[in-house]
C-alpha positions as CSV (number, residue, x, y, z in Angstrom):
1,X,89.5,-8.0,-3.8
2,X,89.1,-11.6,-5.2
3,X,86.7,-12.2,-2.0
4,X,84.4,-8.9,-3.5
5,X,84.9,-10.3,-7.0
6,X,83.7,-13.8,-6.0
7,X,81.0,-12.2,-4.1
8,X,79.7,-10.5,-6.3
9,X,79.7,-13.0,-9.2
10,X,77.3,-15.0,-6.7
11,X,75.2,-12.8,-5.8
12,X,74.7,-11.8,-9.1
13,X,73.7,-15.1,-10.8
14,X,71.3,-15.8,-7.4
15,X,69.3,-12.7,-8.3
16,X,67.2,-13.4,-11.2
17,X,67.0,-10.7,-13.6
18,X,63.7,-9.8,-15.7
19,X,64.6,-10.4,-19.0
20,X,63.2,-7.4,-21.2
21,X,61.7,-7.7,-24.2
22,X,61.1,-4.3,-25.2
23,X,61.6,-0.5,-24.4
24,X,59.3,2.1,-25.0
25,X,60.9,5.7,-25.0
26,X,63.3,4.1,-21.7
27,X,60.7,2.2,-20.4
28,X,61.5,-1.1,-20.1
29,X,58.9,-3.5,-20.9
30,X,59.8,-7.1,-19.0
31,X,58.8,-10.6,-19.9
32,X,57.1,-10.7,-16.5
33,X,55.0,-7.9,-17.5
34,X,53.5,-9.8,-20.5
35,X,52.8,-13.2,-18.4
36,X,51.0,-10.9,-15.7
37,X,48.7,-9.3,-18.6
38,X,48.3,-12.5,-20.5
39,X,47.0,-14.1,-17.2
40,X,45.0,-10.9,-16.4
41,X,43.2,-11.3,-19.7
42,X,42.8,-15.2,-19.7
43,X,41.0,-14.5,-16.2
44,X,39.1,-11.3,-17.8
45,X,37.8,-13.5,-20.3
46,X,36.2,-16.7,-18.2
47,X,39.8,-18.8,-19.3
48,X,41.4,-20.4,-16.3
49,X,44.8,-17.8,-15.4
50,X,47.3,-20.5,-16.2
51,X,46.0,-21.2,-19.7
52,X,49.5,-20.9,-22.3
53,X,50.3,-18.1,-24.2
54,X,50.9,-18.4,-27.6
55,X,54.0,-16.5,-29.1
56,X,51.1,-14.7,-31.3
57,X,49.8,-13.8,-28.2
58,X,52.5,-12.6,-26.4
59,X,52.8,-10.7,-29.6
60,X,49.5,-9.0,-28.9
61,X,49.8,-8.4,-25.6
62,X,53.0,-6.2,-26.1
63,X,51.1,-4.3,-28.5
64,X,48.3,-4.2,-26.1
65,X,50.3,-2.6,-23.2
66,X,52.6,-0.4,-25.6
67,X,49.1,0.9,-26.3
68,X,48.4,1.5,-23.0
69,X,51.1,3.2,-22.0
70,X,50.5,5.6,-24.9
71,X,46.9,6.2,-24.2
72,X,47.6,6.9,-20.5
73,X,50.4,9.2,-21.3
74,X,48.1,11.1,-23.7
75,X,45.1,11.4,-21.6
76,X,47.7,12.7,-18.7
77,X,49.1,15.3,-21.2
78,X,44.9,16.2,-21.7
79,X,44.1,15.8,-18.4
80,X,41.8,13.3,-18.9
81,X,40.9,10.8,-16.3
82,X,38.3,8.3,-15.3
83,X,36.1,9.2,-12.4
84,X,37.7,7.8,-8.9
85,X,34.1,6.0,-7.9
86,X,34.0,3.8,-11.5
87,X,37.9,3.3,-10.9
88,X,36.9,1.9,-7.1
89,X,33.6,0.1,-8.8
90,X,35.5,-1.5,-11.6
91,X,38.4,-2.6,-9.0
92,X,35.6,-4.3,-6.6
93,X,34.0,-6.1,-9.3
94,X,37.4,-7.7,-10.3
95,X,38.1,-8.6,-7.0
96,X,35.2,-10.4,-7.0
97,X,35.7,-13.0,-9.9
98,X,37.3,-16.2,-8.0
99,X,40.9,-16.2,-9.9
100,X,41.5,-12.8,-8.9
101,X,43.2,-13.0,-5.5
102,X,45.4,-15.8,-6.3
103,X,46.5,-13.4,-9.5
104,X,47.1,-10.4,-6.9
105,X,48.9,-13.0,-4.7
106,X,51.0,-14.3,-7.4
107,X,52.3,-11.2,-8.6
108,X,52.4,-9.6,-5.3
109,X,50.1,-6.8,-6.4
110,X,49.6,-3.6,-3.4
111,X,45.9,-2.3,-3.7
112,X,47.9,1.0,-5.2
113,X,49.5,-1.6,-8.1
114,X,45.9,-3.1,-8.7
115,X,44.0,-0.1,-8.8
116,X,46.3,1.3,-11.6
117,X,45.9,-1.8,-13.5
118,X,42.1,-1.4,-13.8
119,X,42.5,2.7,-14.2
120,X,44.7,2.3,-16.7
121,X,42.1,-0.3,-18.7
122,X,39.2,2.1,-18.0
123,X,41.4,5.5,-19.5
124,X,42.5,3.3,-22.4
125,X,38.7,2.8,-23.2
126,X,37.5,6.1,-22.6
127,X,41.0,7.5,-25.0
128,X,39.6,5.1,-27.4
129,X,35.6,6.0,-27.2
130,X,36.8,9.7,-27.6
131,X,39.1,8.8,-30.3
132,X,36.1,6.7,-32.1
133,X,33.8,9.6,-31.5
134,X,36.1,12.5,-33.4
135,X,37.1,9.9,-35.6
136,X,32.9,9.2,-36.5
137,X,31.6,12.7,-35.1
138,X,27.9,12.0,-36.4
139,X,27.8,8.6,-37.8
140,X,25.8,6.5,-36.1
141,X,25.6,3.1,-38.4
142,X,29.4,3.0,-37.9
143,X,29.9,-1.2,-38.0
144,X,32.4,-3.0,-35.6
145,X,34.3,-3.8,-38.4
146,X,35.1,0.0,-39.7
147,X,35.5,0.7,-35.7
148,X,38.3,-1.7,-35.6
149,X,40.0,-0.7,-38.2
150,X,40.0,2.9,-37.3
151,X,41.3,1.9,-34.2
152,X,44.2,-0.5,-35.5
153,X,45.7,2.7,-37.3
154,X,44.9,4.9,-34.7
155,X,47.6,2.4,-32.8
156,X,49.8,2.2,-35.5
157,X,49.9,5.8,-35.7
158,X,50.4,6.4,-32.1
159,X,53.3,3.6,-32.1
160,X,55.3,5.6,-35.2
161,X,55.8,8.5,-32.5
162,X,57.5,6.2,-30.1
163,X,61.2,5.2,-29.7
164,X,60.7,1.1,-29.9
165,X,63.3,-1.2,-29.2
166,X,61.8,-4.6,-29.6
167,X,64.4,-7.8,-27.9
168,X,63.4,-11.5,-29.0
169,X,60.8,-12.9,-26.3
170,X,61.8,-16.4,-24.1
């Protein structure tokens, strides 16, 4: 008994737990999650992958993939998907920026894993496009400006639906 108890307790502190820093309707949301992102989008926008994260940031980011995870829930509830060949276009064209397969390395990423990644970019854009186009049916002169706006409560709105439990972040 002592032997399991002692075995256990050392095992236990070898295996290094994600720490989570949120949970969306049971999902867990893990520290991890928001490094992987945060290096996804410092590599998505020409900054080298290892650039740090600022707690604002981080802050952003959470936002970013609670949205995310909304969007691709709706557009699943719609069924609403992104055409397989832009999904295997899109997928190519990141693999082909220099950073990337260290970043797939790193995080031990299968092509299934990576793939969902960039599909889950490319539904959050067109979920936002459609949103933007019910939101401004005939308006054409719509400025970036309003469009952001619209699209910051469109996210606030969607994240008042959710169960959010929000844990302080390392």
């Amino acid at each position: 008994m002592i032997f399991t108890m002692l075995a256990l307790m050392f095992f236990s502190q070898a295996v290094p737990l994600e720490t989570v820093v949120a949970s969306m309707n049971n999902r867990a949301i893990t520290y991890s999650e928001i490094l992987q992102e945060g290096e996804l989008l410092n590599i998505e926008n020409n900054f080298p992958p290892e650039t740090p994260l600022s707690t604002e940031m981080k802050q952003t980011i959470l936002e970013l993939i609670f949205f995310r995870i909304i969007t691709f829930e709706e557009a699943r509830e719609h069924e609403i998907t992104v055409d397989e060949k832009l999904v295997r276009q899109k997928t190519e064209t990141y693999r082909k920026n220099v950073n990337m397969k260290a970043f797939i390395e790193k995080y031990e990423l299968t092509d299934f894993e990576f793939k969902t990644i960039i599909k889950m970019r490319l539904i959050t854009d067109k979920m936002t496009n459609r949103f933007l186009e019910q939101k401004f049916p005939k308006e054409k002169n719509i400025s970036d400006e309003e469009k952001k706006r619209a699209i910051e409560d469109w996210k606030k709105n969607l994240l008042k639906r959710q169960k959010l439990m929000i844990y302080p972040m390392p």
